[in-house]
C-alpha positions, -999 to 999 in steps of 0.1 A, spaced: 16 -763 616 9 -749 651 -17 -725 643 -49 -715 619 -65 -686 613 -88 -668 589 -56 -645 570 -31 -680 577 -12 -702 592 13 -699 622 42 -731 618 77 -738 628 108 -735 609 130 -768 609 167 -758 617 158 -722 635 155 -728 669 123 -705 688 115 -696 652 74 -686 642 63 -681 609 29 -665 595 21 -680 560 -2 -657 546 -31 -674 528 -40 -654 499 -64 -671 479 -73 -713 475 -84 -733 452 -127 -738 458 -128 -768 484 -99 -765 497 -91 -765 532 -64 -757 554 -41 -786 567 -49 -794 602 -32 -788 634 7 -811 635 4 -812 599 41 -811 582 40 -788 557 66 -778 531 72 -745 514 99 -719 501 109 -686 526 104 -656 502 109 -627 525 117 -623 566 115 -599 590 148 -591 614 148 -604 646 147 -583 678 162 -590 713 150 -583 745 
């Protein structure tokens, strides 16, 4: 993970070079926190957006 904020979390996909992902955070469980900054995470890519170029 690379970055928090209140609507999610910003991480890196392994095996896609310069690629960013926003994991929306819905709803948690009472408690619950988010991992903190370098955690690994793990997790299933439902949906992406196309890339641009410059």
């Amino acid at each position: 993970m690379i970055g928090r904020q209140p609507f999610g979390i910003f991480i890196r996909v392994d095996g896609v070079p310069n690629a960013v992902a926003l994991a929306e955070i819905i709803a948690m469980p009472e408690g619950m926190g988010l991992s903190v900054l370098g955690a690994r995470i793990h997790g299933e890519v439902i949906g992406h957006a196309g890339t641009t170029t410059r």
